[in-house]
N, C-alpha and C positions, 0 to 999 in steps of 0.2 A: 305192299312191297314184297318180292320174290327174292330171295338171295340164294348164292351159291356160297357154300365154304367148303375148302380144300384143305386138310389137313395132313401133314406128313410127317414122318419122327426119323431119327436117324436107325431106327432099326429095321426098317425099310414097311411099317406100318404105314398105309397111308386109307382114306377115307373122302366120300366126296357127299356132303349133305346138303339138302334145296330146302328151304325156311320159307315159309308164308307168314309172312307180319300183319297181322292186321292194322287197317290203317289208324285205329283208334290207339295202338299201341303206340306209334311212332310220334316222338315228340312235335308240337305243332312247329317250333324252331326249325325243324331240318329240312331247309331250302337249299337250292343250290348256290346262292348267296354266301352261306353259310361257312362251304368249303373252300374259298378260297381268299384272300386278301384279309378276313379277318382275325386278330388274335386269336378267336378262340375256332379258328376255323376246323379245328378234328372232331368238332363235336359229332358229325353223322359217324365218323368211325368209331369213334369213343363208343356211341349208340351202339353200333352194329359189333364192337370187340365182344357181348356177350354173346354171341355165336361164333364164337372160334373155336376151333379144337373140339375133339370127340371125347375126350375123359381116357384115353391113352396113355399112357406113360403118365399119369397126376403124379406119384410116388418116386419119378427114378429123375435119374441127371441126361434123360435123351434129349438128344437135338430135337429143335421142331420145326416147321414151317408154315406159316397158315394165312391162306388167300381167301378173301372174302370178295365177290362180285356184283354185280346191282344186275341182276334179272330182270326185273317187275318193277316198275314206279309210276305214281301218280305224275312225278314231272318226268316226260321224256327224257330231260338233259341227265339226268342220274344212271338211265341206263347204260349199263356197259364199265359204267367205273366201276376202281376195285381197288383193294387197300389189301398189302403185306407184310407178315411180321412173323421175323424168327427168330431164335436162340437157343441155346443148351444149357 
């Protein structure tokens, strides 16, 4: 799996990183099934939140924002989604 994540801070840091997941890494759970309809359906983003953010602002009260996208997948249907989360 290929990902992109986009990071940005409110102090107008921003950074854009491409990840190769090997596919041994990726739990066997993350179908496209997975994301939608069921309770525990965040699980591939849950997975993929340890690739947000560049180590930026770790220590301050900066705003952030950070975009992670599906590049590269074993299932077609994954490519192209993308999952957002920010705060300050």
């Amino acid at each position: 799996m290929k990902i992109s994540s986009v990071s940005s801070y409110s102090d107008g840091h921003e950074s854009t990183i491409e990840y190769l997941i090997n596919d041994a890494d990726v739990p066997a759970w993350i179908r496209r099934d997975d994301l939608w309809g069921a309770p525990d359906g965040d699980e591939l983003w849950e997975f993929l939140c340890q690739y947000m953010g560049d180590g930026h602002g770790e220590d301050s009260s900066l705003g952030w924002y950070y975009l992670i996208t599906i590049l590269e997948a074993a299932d077609p249907e994954l490519v192209g989604l993308s999952h957002e989360n920010a705060g300050n």
